[in-house]
C-alpha positions as CSV (number, residue, x, y, z in Angstrom):
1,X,70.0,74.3,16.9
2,X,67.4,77.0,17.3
3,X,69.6,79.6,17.5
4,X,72.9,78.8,15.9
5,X,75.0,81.6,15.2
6,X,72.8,83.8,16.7
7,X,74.3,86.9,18.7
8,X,71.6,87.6,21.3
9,X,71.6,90.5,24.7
10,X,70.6,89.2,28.0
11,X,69.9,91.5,30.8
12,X,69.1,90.5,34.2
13,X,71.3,87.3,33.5
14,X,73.3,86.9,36.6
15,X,70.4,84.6,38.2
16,X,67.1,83.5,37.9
17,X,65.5,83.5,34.3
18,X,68.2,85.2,32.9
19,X,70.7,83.1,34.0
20,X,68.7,79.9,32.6
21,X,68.2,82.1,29.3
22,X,71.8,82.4,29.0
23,X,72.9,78.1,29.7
24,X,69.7,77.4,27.6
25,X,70.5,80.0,24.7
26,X,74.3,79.0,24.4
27,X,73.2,75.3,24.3
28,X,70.9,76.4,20.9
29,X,74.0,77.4,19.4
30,X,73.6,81.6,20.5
31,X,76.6,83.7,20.7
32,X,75.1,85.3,24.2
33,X,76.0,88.9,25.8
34,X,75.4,88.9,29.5
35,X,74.3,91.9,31.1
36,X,73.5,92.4,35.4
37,X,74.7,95.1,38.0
38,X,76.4,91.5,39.6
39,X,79.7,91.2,37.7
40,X,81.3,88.4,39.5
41,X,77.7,86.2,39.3
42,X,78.2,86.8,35.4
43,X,81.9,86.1,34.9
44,X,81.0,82.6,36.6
45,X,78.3,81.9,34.1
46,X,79.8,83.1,30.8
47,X,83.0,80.9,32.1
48,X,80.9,78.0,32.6
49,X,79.0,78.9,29.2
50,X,82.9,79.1,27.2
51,X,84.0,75.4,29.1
52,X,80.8,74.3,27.7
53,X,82.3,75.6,24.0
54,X,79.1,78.0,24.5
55,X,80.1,81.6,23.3
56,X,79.6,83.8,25.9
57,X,80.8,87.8,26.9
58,X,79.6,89.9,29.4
59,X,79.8,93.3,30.6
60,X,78.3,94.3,34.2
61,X,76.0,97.5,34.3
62,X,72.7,99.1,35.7
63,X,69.9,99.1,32.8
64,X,68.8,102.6,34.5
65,X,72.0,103.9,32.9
66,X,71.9,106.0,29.6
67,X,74.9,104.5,28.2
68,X,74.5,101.1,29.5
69,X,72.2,99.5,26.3
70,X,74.4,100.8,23.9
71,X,77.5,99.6,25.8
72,X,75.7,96.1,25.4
73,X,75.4,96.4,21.6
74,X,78.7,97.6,20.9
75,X,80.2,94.7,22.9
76,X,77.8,92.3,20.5
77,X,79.3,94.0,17.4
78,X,82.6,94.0,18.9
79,X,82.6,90.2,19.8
80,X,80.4,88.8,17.1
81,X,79.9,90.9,14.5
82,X,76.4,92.5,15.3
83,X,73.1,91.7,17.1
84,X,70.1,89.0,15.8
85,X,68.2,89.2,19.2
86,X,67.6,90.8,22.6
87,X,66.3,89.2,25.4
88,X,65.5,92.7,27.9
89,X,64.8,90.7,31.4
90,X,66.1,92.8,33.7
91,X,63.2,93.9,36.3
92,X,62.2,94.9,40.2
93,X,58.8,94.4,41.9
94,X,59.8,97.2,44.1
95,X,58.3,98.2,47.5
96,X,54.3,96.3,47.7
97,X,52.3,99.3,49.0
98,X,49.1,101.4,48.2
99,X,49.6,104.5,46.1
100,X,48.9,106.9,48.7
101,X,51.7,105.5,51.2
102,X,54.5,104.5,47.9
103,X,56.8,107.1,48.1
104,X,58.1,109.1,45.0
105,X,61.8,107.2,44.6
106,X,59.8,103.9,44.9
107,X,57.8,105.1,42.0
108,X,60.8,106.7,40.1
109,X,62.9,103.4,40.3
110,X,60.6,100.6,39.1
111,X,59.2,102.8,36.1
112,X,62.9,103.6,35.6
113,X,64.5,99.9,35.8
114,X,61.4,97.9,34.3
115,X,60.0,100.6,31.5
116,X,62.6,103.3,30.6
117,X,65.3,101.0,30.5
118,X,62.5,99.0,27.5
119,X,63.0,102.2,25.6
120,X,67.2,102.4,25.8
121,X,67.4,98.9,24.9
122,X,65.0,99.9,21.8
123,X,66.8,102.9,20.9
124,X,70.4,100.8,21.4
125,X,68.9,97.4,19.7
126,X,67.0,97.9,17.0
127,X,69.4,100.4,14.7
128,X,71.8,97.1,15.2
129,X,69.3,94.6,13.8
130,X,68.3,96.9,11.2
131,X,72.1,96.7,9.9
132,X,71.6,93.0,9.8
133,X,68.1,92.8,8.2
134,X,66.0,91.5,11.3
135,X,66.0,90.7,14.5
136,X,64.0,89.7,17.6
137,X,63.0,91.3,20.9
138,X,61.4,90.4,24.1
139,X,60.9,92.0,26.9
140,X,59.9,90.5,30.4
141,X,56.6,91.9,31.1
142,X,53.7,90.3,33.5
143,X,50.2,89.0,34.4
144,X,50.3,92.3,36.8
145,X,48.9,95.0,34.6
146,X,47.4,92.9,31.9
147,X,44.0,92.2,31.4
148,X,42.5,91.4,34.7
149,X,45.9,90.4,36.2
150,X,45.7,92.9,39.3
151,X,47.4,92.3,42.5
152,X,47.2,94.9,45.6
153,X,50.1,96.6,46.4
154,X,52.1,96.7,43.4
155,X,50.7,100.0,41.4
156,X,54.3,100.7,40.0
157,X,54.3,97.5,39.1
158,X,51.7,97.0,37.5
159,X,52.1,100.3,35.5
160,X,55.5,100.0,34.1
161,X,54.1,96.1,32.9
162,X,51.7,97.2,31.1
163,X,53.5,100.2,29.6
164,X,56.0,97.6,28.6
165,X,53.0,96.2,26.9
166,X,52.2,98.9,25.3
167,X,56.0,99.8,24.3
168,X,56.4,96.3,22.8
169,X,53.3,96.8,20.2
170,X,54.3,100.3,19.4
171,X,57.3,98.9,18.5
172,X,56.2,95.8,16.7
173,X,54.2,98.3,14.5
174,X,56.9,100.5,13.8
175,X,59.5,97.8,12.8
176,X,57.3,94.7,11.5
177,X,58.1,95.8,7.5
178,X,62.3,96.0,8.7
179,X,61.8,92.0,9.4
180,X,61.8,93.0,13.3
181,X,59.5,91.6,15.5
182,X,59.1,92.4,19.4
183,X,57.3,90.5,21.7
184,X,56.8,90.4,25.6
185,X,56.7,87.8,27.7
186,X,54.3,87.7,30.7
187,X,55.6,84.8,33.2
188,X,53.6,83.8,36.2
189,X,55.2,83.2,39.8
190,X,59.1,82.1,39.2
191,X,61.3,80.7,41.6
192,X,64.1,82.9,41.6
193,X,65.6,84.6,44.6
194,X,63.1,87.8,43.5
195,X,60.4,85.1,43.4
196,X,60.5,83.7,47.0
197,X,63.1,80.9,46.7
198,X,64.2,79.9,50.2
199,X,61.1,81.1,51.6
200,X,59.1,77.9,51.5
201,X,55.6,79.5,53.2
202,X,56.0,82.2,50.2
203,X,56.5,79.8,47.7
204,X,53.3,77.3,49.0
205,X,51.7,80.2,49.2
206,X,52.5,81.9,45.7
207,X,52.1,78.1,44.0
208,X,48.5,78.2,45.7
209,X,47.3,81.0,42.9
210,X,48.0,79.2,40.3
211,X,45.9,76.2,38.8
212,X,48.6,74.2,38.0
213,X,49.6,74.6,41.9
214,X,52.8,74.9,41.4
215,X,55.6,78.1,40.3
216,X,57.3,77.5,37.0
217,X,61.4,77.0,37.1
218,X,63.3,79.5,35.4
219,X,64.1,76.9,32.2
220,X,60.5,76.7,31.5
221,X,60.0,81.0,31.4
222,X,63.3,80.8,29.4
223,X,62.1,78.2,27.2
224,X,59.5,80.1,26.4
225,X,61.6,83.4,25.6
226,X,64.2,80.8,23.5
227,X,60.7,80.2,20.8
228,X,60.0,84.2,20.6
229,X,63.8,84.6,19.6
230,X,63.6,81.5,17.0
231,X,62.2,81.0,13.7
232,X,59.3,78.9,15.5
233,X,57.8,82.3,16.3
234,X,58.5,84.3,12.4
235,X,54.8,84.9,12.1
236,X,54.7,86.6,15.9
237,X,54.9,90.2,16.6
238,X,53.4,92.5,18.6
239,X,52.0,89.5,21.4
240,X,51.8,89.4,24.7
241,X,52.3,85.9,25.4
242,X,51.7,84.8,28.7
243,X,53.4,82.1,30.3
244,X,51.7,81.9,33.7
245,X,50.6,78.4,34.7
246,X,47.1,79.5,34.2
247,X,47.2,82.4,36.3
248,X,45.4,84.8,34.2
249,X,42.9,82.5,33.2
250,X,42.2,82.3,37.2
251,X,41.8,86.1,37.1
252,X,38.8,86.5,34.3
């Protein structure tokens, strides 16, 4: 298994790529920690994890929240002993406007739940894996904000994905000779409910962007997230590896 016995944090879990993250982890033998504001969504799928004989806790909370990362890590120590990896999903898109007509709170809130909340889990996570002698993070980033990967509409967006960009090889720096390495993880168009699904004219339309012509599943972003957290990756740090159906490719 590529992850037995591992104890590994999953924010943004109760759906969507964090959900599939957490079936797909537990199958590879992880010991997972479910995080989301959506408490009864993720007492259904640790339950279904534990029938599984998965190994599964969670604990409901808002990323935003000072306390919440740490709360996270102390259930994964309480549980099982300590933390090996973090998988630091949780994200909004927030309102899609110009600059001059986003208002302030818009602003505020997606720097605050897709960047600041990087530097809690940091601060929360890494002292944990330091305890055990290495770890591995990844953070959800995207195309939006990378390279040429501009889309209209979504400053804050974009912004707080590419200071996660930047936050993740800051990090990778800083911890590399501790034996922990921090990635992020830039997925194209997902269906997820964030992502269009149930709006089939969205979803044609997003699909369309892409050269492959068609939206990953959330099993295939979390697949990717799973090799980051394994052994496969040991030699990785500091990357931003996009997963994006060719999407950025399209954009040079």
């Amino acid at each position: 298994m590529e992850l037995d016995n591992k104890i590994i944090i999953i924010t943004g879990a109760s759906s969507g790529i964090g959900a599939a993250a957490a079936r797909l982890f537990a199958s590879e033998g992880a010991h997972v920690v479910l995080g989301a504001r959506r408490s009864e969504e993720l007492e259904a799928l640790a339950e279904t994890i534990n029938q599984a004989d998965g190994k599964a806790v969670f604990l409901a909370g808002d990323v935003k929240d000072r306390g919440y990362a740490d709360a996270l890590v102390d259930l994964a120590t309480s549980e099982f002993g300590g933390l090996d990896g973090a998988f630091n999903n949780a994200g909004i898109v927030g309102q899609m406007q110009p600059v001059p007509d986003m208002g302030i709170d818009n602003w505020l809130d997606v720097i605050s739940v897709n960047l600041t909340s990087a530097f809690l889990a940091a601060k929360a996570q890494i002292p944990a894996m330091k305890k055990r002698g290495k770890g591995a993070i990844v953070f959800t980033s995207s195309f939006v904000g990378f390279s040429n990967g501009g889309m209209p509409g979504m400053g804050a967006y974009a912004a707080s994905k590419a200071g996660l960009i930047g936050l993740t090889q800051s990090l990778a720096l800083d911890h590399a000779v501790e034996g922990i390495r921090v990635n992020a993880l830039l997925p194209g168009g997902t269906i997820t409910p964030s992502g269009g699904e149930g709006n089939p004219a969205a979803l044609e339309f997003i699909a369309s962007l892409h050269p492959m012509k068609r939206m990953a599943t959330p099993k295939e972003i979390a697949q990717a997230a799973l090799f980051l957290l394994s052994d496969r990756s040991s030699f990785m740090t500091g990357s931003p590896m996009t997963v994006d159906g060719g999407m950025s490719v399209r954009l040079t």
